[in-house]
N, C-alpha and C positions, 0 to 999 in steps of 0.2 A: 401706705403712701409715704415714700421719705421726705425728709425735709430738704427743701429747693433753698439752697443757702447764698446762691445767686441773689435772689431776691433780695434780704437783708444787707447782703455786702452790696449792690447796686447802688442802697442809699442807708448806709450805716446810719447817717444822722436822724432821719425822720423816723426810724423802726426805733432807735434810742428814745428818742421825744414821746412814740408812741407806748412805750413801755412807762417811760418815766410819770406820764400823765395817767395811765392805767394804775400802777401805784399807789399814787398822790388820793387816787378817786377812791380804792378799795379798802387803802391800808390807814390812809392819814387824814381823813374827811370825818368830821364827827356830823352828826344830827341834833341840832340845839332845837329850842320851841319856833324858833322864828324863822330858820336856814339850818342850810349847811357850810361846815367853813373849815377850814383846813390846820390843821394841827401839827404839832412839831416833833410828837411820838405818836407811835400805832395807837389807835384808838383801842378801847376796853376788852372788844370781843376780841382783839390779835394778840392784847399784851396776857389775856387770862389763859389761850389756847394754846400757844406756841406763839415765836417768833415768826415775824412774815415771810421771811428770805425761803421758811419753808414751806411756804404754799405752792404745790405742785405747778398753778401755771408759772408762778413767780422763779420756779426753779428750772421750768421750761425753754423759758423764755430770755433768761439768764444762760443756759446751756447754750441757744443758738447765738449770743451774742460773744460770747469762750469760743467757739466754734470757728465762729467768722475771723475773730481776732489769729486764733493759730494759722488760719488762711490765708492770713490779708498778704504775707508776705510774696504768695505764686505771684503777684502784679508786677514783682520787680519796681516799686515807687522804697525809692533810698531814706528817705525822709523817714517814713510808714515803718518802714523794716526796723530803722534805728528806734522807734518809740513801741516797738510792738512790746518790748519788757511793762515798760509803764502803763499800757494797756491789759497788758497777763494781771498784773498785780491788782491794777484796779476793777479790774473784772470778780480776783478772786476777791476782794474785800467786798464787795455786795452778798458774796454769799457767807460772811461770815456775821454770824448775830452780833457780837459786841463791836464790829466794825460801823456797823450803819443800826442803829441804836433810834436814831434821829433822822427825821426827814431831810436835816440839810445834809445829813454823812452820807443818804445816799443817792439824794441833786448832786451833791458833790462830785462822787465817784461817776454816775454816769454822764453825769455833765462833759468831764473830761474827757470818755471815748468819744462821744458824740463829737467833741470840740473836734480830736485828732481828726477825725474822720471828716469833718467836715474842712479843716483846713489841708492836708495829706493826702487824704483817700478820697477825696473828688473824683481822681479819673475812673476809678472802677467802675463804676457805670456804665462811661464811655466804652472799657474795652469788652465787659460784658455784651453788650447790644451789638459787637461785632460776631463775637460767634454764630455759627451757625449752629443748629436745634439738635443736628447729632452730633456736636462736640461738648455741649453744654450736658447733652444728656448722658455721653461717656464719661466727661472731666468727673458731675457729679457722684455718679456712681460709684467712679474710682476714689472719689473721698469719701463716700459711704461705706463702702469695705476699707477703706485705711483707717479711721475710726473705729470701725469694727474689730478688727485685727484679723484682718482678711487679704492679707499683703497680696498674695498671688494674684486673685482679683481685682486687687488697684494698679497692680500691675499691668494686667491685660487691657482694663476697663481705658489706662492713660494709655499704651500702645493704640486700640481702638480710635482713641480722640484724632491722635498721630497720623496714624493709615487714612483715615479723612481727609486732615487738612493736607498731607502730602499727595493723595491723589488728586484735591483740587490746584495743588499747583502745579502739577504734571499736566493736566487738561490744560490748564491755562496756558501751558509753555507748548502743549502740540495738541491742540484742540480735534485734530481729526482723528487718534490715536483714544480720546476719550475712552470709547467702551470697551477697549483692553484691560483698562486703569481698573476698571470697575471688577474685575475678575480675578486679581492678582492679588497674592499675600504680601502684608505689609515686608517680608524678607524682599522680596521680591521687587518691590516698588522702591525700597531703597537700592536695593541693590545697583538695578535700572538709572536710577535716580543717582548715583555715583558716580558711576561707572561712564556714563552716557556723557559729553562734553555739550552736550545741550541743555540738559536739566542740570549739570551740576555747576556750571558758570554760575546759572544763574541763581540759586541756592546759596545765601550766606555762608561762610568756609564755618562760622561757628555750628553750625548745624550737619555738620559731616560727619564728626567724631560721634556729637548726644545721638544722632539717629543711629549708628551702629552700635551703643552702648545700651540704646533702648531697646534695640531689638532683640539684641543678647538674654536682657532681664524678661524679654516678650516670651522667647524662646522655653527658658526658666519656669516662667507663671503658667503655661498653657500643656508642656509636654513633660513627661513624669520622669523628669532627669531628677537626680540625686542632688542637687543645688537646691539652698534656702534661700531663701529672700525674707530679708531684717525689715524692722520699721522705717531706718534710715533708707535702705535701698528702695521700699517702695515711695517712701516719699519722694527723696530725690527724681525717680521717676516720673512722678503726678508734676514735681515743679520743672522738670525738662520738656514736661508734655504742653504745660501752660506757656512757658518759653517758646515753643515752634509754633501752637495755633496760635498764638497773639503777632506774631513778628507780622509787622506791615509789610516787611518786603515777602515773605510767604503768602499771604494772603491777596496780594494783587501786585502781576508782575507788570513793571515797566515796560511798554514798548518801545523797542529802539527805532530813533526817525534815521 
């Protein structure tokens, strides 16, 4: 089962809080005769064993939170993007021991992603719950193999997302033509989608160039031509694909009165 990273990035702040409190509970809570009560270094069993940061779920959990952060940028939020450095760094300093030594070094540190995110990355959520379940479930995946270093695959997996949302704006713009849409290779449905002065008015002009660009790297990913595809090109890709299934104007067309 892969990890659904949607879910975290939905609401960075509380999976933070969630984490930080799980910590606080495991690593920094002693047992006196009377209570429990919280401490300002690892309590005895963490300092004699190793360091906490290396406790497997601790390092887990910390993975998917590095994760999100390398992600946050596909939302296109200008703010987010600018702090996503200050976010990398504070992320890696949780995983280094002499960094977070003390409970408050590392309140500290995740205090602050949580901060960004809750001041910044608010919308994500919002534009998460617009997708629909097969673009979530292609987008995903195709960050699953770009992680993995599975370029080809995140190439296809973001094309896949693509071919989705582009046929549901085809429907939408000739709703009786529908079950054609549904039969057609994504070359095919842009092409259509170009070429056609029905669908392509209505298609942002910014989206005329990345879909032929993407299609190209589709091309690439799926048939056994002699082209590589780099880390950059498949990302680029995954962030052009998030780019067309998010656009409002893609997703639900205006009707003219």
């Amino acid at each position: 089962m892969i990890t659904d990273y949607f879910v975290p990035l939905g609401n960075m702040p509380s999976y933070c809080t969630e984490f930080k409190d799980w910590v606080v509970k495991i690593f920094f809570t002693r047992k006196t005769q009377q209570a429990y009560e919280k401490s300002e270094t690892p309590v005895e069993a963490w300092t004699l064993n190793g360091h906490y940061c290396y406790h497997p779920d601790y390092q887990q959990r910390l993975e998917t939170i590095k994760r999100c952060i390398q992600l946050c940028h596909v939302f296109g939020i200008a703010r987010l993007n600018a702090l996503q450095p200050k976010l990398t760094e504070r992320a890696h300093r949780l995983g280094q021991p002499e960094l977070v030594k003390s409970r408050k070094d590392f309140e500290e540190n995740i205090g602050f992603i949580a901060g960004v995110f809750a001041s910044e990355g608010y919308p994500i959520g919002g534009m998460i719950s617009k997708l629909h379940v097969t673009e979530k479930e292609r987008l995903l995946e195709a960050i699953h193999c770009l992680f993995e270093g599975c370029r080809f695959s995140a190439v296809a997996m973001a094309a896949s997302a693509i071919e989705f949302r582009l046929a549901e704006f085809m429907k939408q713009v000739n709703p009786e033509a529908k079950e054609d849409f549904g039969k057609r290779t994504l070359g095919s449905l842009i092409d259509g989608c170009l070429k056609d002065p029905g669908y392509s008015k209505k298609l942002p002009k910014r989206h005329h160039p990345l879909l032929e660009l993407c299609n190209e790297f589709r091309v690439f990913s799926v048939h056994p031509k002699t082209e590589l595809i780099g880390q950059n090109e498949a990302l680029s890709v995954i962030n052009l694909a998030f780019s067309f299934v998010l656009d409002e104007r893609v997703r639900k067309i205006v009707t003219e009165v």
